[in-house]
N, C-alpha and C positions, 0 to 999 in steps of 0.2 A: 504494500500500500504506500512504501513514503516515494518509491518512483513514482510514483500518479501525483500526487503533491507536491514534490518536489519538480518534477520535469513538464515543463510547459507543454511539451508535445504530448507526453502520456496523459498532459489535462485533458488537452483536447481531444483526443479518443480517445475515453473514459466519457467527457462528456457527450459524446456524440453515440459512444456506444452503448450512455444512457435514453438518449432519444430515439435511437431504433428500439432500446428496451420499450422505452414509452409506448411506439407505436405497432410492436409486439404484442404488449399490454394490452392494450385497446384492439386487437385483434384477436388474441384470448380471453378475455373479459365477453366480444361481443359474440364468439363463437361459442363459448362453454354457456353462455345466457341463449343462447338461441335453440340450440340444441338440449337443454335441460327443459325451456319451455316448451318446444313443437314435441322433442319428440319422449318429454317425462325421463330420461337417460339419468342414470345416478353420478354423480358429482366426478367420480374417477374415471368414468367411460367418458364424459363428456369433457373433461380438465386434459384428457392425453390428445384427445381429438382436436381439440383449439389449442394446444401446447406447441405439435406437430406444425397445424397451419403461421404458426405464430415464430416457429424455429426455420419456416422455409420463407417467409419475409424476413427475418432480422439477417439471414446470411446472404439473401441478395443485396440489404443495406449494407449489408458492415463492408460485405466484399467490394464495394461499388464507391460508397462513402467514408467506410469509418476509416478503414483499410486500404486505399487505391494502391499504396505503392506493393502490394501485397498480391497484386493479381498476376505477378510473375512466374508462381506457381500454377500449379497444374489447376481444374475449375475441378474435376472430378475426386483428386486427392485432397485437398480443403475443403470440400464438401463432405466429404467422408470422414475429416480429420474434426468440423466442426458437429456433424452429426452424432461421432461417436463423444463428444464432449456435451454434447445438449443431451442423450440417451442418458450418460449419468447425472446429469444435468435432472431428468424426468425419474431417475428413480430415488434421487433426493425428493423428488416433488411430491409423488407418491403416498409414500408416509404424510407427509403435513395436510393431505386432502384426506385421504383415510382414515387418521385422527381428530386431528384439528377441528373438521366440522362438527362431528356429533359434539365435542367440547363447547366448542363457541356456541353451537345451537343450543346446548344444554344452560350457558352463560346467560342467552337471552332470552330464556323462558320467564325468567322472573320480569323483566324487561315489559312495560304494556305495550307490545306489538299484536300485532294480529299472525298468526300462525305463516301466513305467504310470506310476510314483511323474514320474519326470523329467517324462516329457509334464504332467500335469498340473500341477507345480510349476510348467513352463517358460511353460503356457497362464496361469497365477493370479498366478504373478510379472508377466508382464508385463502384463495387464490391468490388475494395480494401480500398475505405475509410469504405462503410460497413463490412466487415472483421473487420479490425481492430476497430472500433467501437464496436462489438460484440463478440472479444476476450476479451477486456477488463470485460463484463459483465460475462462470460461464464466461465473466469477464479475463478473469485472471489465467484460468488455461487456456481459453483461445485467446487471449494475447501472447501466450508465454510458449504455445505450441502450434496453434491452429496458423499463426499467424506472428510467427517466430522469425522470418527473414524480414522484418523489416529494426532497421536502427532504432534507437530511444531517442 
């Protein structure tokens, strides 16, 4: 973490490879919400399916933006090299949907919501603690591997 601090350049992609997060986010947020309500799917079936959608926009961002000088490598071995870092990436994620939910949901029972309001708090809260939990992971090996031939 103190190179991201410390080095201007690593600010900047850090910061930029929080803004693909961002719009990662927002692209599992509205896929795991869309598919929970059409098609009733339980939180973990529906959290891997907009996980997936969401890990194949952040890698044409990052490869394109966050990354440019990085496209000297191969498309299909960085692809593979960030895929197999998002895979662990998702079975960090896993757990914290598995649990986390019935917890939190359990959190806000006491809570005067109406029964929908809680599911969906209980699904969106923990989505976002996982996010961010697996930003932090997702950054630092594909910087340090996925995405290893460029300078600091």
């Amino acid at each position: 973490m103190t190179i991201v601090l410390k080095n201007p350049a690593e600010r900047t992609r850090f910061l930029k490879f929080a803004v693909v997060g961002l719009i990662g986010a927002v692209i599992d947020f509205g896929v795991m919400n869309l598919i929970v309500a059409l098609a009733h799917a339980p939180l973990v079936l529906a959290g891997t399916i907009s996980f997936i959608c969401a890990v194949i926009s952040n890698f044409i961002w990052n490869r394109f933006w966050t990354y440019p000088e990085s496209r000297t490598k191969p498309l299909l071995g960085q692809l593979g090299q960030f895929a197999l870092v998002n895979a662990a990436g998702l079975l960090i994620r896993l757990p914290i949907l598995k649990f986390g939910e019935p917890a939190l949901g359990k959190l806000l029972e006491s809570a005067p919501l109406v029964s929908r309001s809680i599911q969906f708090i209980s699904h969106n809260g923990t989505l976002a603690l996982a996010i961010g939990v697996v930003m932090m992971w997702n950054f630092f090996v594909n910087r340090y591997w996925t995405y290893n031939d460029i300078d600091n």
